[in-house]
C-alpha positions as CSV (number, residue, x, y, z in Angstrom):
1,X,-7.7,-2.8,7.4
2,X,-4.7,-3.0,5.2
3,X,-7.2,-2.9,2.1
4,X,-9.1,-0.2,3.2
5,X,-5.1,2.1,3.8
6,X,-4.2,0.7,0.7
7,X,-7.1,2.0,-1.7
8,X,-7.3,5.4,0.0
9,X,-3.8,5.5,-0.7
10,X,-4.3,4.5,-4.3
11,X,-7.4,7.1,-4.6
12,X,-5.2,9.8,-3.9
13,X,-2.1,9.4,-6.0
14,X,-0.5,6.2,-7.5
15,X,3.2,7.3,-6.8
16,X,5.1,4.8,-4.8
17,X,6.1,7.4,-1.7
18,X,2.8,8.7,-2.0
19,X,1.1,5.4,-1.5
20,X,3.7,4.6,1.5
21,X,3.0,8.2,3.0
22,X,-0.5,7.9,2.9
23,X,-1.2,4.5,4.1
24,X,1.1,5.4,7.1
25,X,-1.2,8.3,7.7
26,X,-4.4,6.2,7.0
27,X,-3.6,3.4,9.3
28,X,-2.1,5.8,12.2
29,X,-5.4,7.7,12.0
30,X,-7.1,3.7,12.6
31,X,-5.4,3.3,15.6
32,X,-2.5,1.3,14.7
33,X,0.6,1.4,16.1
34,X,2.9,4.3,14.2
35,X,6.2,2.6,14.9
36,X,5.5,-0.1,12.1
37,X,6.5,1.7,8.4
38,X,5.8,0.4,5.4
39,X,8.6,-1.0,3.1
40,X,8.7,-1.8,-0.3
41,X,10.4,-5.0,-1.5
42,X,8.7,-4.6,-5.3
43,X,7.0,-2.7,-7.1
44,X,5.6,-2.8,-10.8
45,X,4.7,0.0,-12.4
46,X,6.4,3.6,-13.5
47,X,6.7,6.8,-11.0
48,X,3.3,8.1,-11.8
49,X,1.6,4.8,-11.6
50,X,1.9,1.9,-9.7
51,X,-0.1,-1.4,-11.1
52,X,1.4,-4.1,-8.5
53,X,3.6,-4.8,-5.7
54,X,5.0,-6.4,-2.7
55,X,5.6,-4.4,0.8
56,X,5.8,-5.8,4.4
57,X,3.6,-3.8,7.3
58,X,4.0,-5.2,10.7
59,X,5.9,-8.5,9.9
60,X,3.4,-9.1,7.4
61,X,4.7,-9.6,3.4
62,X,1.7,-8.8,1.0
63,X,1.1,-8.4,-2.7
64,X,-1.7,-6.2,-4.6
65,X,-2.0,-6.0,-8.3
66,X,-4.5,-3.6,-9.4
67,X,-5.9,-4.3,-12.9
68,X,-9.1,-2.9,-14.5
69,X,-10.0,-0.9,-11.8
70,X,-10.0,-3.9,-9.1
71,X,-8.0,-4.2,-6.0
72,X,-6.5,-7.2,-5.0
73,X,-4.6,-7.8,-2.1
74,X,-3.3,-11.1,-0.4
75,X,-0.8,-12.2,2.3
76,X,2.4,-14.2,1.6
């Protein structure tokens, strides 16, 4: 489910608080619970675009990188 947040988020605008701000929305609207926020710990990329990074949702630490038009996203 955090995929699926994270590419809406992505289709929409690539700016870091947009992205945050509209995977909060996405995964409220899924049912999860809205007391978990999303925060940033790194993030690669300029304020327009964002290529790659490292946030923590619920406990959870992931990294995406987004190169060539493909979405990957993994849990560390």
């Amino acid at each position: 489910m955090v995929k699926r947040a994270l590419k809406y988020a992505l289709t929409i605008s690539e700016d870091p608080t947009e992205i945050k701000k509209n995977m909060e929305k996405y995964l409220a609207a899924a049912g999860y619970d809205q007391r978990y926020k999303l925060k940033w710990r790194a993030i690669s990329g300029s304020s327009k675009h964002t290529f790659s990074g490292i946030f923590e949702y619920a406990g959870q630490r992931y990294y995406f990188s987004k190169a060539l038009g493909k979405l990957e996203l993994e849990r560390i």
